[in-house]
N, C-alpha and C positions, 0 to 999 in steps of 0.2 A: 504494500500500500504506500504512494507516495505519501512523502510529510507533507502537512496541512500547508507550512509555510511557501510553498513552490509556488513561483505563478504572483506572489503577492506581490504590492507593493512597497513600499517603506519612505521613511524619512533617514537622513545619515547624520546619527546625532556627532558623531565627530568623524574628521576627513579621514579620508583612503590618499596617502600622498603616492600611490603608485603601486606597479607592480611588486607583488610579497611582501605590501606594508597592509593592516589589520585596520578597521573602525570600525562604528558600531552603527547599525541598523533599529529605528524603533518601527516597529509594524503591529499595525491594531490586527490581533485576532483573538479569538475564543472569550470574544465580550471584554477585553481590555487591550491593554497594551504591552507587548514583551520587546527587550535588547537583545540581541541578535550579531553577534561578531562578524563582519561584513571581509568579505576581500576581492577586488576587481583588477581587473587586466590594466585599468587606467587610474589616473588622478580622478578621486571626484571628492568637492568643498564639503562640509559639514552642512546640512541644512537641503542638497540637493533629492531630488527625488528619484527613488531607487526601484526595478523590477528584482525579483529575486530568481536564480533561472539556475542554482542549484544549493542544493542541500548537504551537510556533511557533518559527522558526529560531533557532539562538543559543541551544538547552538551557532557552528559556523555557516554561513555563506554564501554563494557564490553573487555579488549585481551588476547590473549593470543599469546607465543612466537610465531615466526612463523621465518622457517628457508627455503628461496626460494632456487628455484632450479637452477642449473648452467644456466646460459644465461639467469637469468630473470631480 
């Protein structure tokens, strides 16, 4: 069964300065809100908006930018 968090989106409460650097992801699910150890192939700033397109033990990862559409 995939994890819940696949596919979601997030906010990046602190930056990803790069390739094999860590930050954190906040993503509403299961009626609140969980952190999420974030890690991406690029830089992305603190506060950007994130897809989540893998998952990995230990509450890690995988995003990428993700830029929603009007009214979402």
């Amino acid at each position: 069964m995939p994890d819940p968090v696949l596919g979601m989106t997030g906010t990046l409460t602190s930056p990803i300065r790069g390739a094999g650097t860590l930050g954190e992801v906040l993503i509403a699910i299961r009626g609140g809100t969980e952190l999420y150890i974030a890690q991406s192939e690029e830089a992305l700033p603190a506060g950007a908006a994130v897809l989540v397109v893998g998952v990995h033990p230990g509450r890690r990862v995988d995003v990428v930018a993700w830029v929603p559409l009007p009214g979402d």
